[in-house]
Residue frames relative to the residue before (quaternion, step in Angstrom):
aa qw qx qy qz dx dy dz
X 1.0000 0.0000 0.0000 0.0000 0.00 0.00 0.00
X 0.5252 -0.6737 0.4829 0.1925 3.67 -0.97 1.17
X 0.1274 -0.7467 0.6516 0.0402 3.64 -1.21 0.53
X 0.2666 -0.7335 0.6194 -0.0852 3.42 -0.91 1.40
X 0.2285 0.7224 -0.6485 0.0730 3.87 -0.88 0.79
X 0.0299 0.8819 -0.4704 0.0068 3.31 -1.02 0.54
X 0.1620 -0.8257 0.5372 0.0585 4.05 -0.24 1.10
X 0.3628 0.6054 -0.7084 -0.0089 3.04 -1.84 0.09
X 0.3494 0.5975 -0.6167 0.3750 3.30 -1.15 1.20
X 0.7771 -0.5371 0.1495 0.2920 3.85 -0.66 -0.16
X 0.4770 0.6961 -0.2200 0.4894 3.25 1.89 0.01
X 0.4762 -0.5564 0.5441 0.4095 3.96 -0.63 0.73
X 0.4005 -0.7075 0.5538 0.1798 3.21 -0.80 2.04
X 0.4999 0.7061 -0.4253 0.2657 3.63 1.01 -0.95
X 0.6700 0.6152 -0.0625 0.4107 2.88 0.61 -1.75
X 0.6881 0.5095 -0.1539 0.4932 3.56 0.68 -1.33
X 0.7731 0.3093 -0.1875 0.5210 3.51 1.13 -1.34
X 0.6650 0.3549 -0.3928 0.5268 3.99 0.81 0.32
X 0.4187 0.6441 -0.4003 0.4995 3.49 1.10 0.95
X 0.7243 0.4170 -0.0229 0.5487 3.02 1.21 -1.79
X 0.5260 0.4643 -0.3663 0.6112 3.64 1.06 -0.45
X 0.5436 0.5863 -0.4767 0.3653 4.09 0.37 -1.29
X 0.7751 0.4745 -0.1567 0.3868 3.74 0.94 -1.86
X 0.7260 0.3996 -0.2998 0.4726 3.45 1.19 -0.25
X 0.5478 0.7413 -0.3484 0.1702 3.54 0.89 0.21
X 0.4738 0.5891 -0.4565 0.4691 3.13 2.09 0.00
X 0.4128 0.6459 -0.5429 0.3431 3.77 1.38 0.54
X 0.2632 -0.7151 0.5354 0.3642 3.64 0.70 -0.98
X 0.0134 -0.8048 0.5824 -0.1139 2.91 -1.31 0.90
X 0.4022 -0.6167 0.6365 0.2297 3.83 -1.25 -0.12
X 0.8373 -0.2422 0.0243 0.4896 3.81 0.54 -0.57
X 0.3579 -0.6777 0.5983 0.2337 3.37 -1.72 0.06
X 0.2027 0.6722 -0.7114 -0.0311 2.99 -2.09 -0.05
X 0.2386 -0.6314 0.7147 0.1836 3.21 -2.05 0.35
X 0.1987 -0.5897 0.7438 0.2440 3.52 -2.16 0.06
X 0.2293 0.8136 -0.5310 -0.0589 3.17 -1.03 0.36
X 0.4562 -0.6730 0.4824 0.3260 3.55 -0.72 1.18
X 0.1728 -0.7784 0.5504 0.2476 3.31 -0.98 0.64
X 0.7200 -0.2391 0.1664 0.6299 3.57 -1.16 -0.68
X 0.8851 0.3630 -0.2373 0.1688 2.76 0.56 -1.01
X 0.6192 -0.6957 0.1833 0.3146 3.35 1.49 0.95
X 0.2960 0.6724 -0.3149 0.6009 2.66 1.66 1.36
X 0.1139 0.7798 -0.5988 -0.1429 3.77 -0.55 0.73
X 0.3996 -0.7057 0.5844 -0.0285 2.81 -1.44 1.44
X 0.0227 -0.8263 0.5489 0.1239 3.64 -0.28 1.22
X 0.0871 -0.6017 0.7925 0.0477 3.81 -1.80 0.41
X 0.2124 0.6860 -0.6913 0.0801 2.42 -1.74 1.18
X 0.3026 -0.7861 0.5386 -0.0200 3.50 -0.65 0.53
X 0.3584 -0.7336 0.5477 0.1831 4.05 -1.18 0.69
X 0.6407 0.4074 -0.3314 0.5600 4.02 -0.60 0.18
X 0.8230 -0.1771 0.2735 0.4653 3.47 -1.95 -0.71
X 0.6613 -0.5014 0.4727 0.2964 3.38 -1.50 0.56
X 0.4434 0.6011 -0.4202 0.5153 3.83 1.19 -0.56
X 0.7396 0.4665 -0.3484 0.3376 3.42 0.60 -0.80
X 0.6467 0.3719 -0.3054 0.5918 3.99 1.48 -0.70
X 0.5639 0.4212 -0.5552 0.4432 3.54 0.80 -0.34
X 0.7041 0.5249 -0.3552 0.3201 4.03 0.26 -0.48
X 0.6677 0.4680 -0.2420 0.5259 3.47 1.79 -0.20
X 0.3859 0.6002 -0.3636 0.5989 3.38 2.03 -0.54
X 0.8568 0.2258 -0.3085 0.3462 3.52 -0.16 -1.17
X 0.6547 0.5998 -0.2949 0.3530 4.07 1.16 -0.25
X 0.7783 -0.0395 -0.1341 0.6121 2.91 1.93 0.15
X 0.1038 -0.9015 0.4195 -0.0222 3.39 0.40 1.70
X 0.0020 0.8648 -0.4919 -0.1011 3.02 -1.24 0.89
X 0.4251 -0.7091 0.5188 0.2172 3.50 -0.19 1.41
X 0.3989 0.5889 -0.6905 0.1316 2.88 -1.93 1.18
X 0.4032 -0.7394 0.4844 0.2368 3.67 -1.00 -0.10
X 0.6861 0.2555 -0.2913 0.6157 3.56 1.06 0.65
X 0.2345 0.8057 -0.5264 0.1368 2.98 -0.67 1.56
X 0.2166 -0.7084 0.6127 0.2753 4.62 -0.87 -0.64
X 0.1711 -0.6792 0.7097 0.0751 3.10 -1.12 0.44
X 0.0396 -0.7223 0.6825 0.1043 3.65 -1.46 0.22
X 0.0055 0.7169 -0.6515 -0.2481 3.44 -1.65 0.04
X 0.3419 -0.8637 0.3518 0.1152 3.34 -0.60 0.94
X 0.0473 -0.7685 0.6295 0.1047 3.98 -0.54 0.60
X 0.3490 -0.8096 0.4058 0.2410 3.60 -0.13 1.40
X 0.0375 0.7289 -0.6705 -0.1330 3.32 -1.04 0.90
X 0.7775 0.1631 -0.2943 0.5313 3.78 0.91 -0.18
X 0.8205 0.3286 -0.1759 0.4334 3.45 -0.68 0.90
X 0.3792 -0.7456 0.3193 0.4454 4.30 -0.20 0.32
X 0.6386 -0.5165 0.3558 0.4459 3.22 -0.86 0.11
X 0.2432 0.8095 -0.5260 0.0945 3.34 -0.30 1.21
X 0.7365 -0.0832 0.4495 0.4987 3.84 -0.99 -1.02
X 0.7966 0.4902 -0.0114 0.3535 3.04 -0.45 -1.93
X 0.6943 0.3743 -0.0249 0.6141 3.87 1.06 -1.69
X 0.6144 0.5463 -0.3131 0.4755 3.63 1.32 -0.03
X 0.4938 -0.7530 0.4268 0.0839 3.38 -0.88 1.74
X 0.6806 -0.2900 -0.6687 -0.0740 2.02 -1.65 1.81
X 0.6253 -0.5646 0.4970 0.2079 2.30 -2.39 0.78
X 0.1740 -0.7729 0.5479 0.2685 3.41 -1.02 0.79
X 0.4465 -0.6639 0.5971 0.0582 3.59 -1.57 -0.15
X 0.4733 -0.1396 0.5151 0.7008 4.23 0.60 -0.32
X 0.8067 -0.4882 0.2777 0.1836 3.06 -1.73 -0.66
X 0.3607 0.5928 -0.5294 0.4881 2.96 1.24 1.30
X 0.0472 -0.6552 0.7508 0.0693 3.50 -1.77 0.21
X 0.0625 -0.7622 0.6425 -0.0481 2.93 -1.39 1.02
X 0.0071 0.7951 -0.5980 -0.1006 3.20 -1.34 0.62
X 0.1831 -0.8117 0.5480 -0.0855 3.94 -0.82 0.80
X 0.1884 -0.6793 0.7085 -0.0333 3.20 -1.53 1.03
X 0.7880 0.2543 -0.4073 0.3854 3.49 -1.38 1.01
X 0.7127 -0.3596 0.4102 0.4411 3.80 -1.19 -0.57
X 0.0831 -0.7085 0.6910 0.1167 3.73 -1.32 0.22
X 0.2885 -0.8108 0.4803 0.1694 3.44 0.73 1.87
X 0.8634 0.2345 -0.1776 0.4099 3.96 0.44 -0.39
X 0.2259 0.7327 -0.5836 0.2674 3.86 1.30 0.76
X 0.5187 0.2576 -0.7084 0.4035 3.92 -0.01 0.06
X 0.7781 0.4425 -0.4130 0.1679 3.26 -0.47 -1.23
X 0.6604 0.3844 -0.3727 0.5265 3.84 0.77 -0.68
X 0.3999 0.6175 -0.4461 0.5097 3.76 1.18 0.30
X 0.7698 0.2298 -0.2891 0.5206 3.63 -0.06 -0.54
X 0.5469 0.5187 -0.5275 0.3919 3.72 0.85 -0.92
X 0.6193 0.5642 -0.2833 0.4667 3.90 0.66 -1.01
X 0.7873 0.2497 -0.3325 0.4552 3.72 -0.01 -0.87
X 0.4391 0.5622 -0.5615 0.4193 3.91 1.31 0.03
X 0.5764 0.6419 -0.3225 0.3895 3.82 0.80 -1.28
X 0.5884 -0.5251 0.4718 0.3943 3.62 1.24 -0.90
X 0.6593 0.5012 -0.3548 0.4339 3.70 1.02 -1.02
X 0.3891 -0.7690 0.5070 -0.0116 3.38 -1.58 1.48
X 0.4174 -0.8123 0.4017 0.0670 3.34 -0.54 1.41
X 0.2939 -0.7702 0.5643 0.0447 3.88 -0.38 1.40
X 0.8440 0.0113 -0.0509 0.5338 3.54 0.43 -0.80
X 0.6030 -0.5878 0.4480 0.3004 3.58 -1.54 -0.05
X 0.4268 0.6453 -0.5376 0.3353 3.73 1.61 0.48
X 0.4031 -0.5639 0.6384 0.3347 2.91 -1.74 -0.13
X 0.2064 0.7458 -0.5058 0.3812 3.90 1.31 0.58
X 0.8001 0.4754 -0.1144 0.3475 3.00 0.66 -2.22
X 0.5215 0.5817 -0.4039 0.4759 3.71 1.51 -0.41
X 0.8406 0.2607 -0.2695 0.3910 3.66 0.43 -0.70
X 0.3151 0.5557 -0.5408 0.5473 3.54 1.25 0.69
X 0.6684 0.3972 -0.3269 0.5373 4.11 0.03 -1.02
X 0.6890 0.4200 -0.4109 0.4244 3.59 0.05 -0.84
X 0.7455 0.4053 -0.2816 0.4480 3.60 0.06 -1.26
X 0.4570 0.6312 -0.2873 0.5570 3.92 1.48 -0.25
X 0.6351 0.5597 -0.1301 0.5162 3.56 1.18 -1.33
X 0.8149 0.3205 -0.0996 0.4725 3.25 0.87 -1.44
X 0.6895 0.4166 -0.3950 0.4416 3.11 0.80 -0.14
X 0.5061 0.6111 -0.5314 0.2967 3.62 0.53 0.61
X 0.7832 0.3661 -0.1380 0.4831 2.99 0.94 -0.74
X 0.5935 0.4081 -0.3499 0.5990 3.94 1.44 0.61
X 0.5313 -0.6524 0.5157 0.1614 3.11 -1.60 0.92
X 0.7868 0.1372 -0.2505 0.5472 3.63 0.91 0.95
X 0.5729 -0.4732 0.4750 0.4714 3.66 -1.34 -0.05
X 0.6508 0.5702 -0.3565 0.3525 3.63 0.86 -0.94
X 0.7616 0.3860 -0.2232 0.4703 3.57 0.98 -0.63
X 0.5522 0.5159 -0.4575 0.4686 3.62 1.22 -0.08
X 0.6311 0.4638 -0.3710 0.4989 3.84 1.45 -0.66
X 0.5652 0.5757 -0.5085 0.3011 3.71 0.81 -0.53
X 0.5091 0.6535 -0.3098 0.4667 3.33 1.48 -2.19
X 0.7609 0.4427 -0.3168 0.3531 3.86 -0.19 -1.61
X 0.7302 0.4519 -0.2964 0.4180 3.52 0.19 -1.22
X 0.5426 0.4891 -0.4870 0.4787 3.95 1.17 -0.66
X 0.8463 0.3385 -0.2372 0.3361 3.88 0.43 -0.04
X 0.3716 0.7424 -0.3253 0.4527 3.23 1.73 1.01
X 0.1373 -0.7762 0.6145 0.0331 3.79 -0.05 0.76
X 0.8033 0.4316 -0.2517 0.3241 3.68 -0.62 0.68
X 0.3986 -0.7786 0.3361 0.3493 3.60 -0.52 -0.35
X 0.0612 0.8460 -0.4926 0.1948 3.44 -0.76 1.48
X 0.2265 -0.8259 0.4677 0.2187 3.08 -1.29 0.31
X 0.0237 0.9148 -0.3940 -0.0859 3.60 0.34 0.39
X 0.0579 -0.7732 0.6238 0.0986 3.67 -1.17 0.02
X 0.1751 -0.8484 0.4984 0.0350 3.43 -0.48 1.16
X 0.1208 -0.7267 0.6728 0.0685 3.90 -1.19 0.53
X 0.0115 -0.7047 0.7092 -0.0166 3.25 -1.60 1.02
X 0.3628 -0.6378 0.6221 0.2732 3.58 -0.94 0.97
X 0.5248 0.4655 -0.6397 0.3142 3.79 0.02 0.54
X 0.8245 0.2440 -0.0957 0.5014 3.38 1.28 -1.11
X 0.0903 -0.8063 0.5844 0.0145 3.52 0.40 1.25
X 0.7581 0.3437 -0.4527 0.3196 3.24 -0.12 -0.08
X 0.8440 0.2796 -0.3326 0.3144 3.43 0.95 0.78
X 0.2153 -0.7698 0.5286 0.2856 3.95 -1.00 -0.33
X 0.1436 -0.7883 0.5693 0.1841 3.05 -0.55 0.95
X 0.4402 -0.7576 0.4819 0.0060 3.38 -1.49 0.89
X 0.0763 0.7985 -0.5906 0.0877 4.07 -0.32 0.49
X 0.2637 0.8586 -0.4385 0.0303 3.14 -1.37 0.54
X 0.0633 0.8821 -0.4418 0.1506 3.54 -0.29 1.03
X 0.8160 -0.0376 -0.2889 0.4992 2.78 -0.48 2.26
X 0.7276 0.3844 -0.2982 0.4837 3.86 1.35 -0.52
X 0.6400 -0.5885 0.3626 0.3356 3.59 -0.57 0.92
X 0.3614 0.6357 -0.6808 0.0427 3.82 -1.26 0.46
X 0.5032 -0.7275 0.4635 0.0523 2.68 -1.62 0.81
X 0.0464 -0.8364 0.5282 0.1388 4.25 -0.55 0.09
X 0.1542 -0.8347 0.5257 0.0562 3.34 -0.92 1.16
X 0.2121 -0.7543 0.5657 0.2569 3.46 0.18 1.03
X 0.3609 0.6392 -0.6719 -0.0982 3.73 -1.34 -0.07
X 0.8468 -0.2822 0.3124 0.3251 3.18 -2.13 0.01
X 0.8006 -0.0193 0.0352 0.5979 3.88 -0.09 1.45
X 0.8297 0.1646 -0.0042 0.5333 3.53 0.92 -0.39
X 0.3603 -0.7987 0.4770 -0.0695 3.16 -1.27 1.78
X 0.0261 0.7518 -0.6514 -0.0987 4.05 -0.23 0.16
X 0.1033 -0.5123 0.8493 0.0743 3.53 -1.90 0.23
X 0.1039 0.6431 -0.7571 0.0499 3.38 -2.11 0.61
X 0.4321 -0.6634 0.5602 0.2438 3.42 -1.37 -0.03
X 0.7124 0.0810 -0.1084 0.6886 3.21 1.62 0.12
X 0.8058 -0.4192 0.3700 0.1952 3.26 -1.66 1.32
X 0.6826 0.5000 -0.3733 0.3804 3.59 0.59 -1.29
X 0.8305 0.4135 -0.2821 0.2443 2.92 0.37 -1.61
């Protein structure tokens, strides 16, 4: 079962999100990763195969400071547990990360690679990172390129998407898989479970 965390507010997101992963690991899993925008409005994914020790050991050997970031842990259902099949998926300048099934990703797969857009791994993650990439050229926010995307999702999922045009936000969707929102003072959290 997958684990979703997600920060923004004033605190090394890094930090914040390999905390929040630490709490979700009695979920099991196969790999990890984070995105995080740094200062310099730039998101910078890590990710790593095996125990979380293993991204926390690439997190700390090459940190990157910022305050808006996602984390995933992954339990492969499309693709092996690799790098590559390890969440999140990026797009240009979107990142996305997602829990549950996308019952119809071959097909919006090929609609995409007709479009031109090239495929890195064998998730169906990596379809709704291109799509919402897709959609957001033509819409006047991140919020409406996820509304557009998610109207063409078949299945159940949670997802949370980042775009370095709009750092200062994450935009959230979900149907039928579980996420949480933590309002707090200057600072926001998402998860897929309470603990974290």
């Amino acid at each position: 079962m997958c684990g979703i965390v997600g920060y923004i507010g004033f605190e090394n997101a890094a930090d914040f999100m390999l905390e929040g992963l630490e709490k979700l690991e009695y979920r099991g899993y196969d790999s990890a990763g984070i995105a995080v925008v740094g200062d310099n409005h730039v998101i910078k994914v890590q990710k790593k195969v095996g125990r979380l020790a293993n991204l926390e050991a690439v997190v700390k050997a090459d940190p990157n400071p910022g305050h808006i970031g996602i984390g995933h842990t992954r339990w492969a259902t499309h693709g092996e547990p690799s790098e590559i099949n390890a969440h999140p998926h990026r797009s240009g300048k979107i990142a996305v990360v997602h829990n549950g099934i996308i019952e119809n990703y071959e097909e919006l797969r090929a609609e995409l690679q007709a479009r031109g857009y090239v495929f890195q791994s064998q998730t169906d993650t990596e379809v709704i990172a291109h799509l919402v990439e897709w959609e957001f050229r033509t819409s006047n926010s991140l919020l409406e390129a996820v509304r557009k995307a998610v109207k063409q999702l078949r299945g159940a999922y949670g997802t949370v998407v980042l775009n370095e045009e709009e750092p200062e936000h994450l935009i959230v969707a979900r149907s039928g898989s579980p996420l949480v929102i933590g309002y707090g003072i200057g600072e926001n959290f998402l998860a897929s479970d309470p603990l974290a």
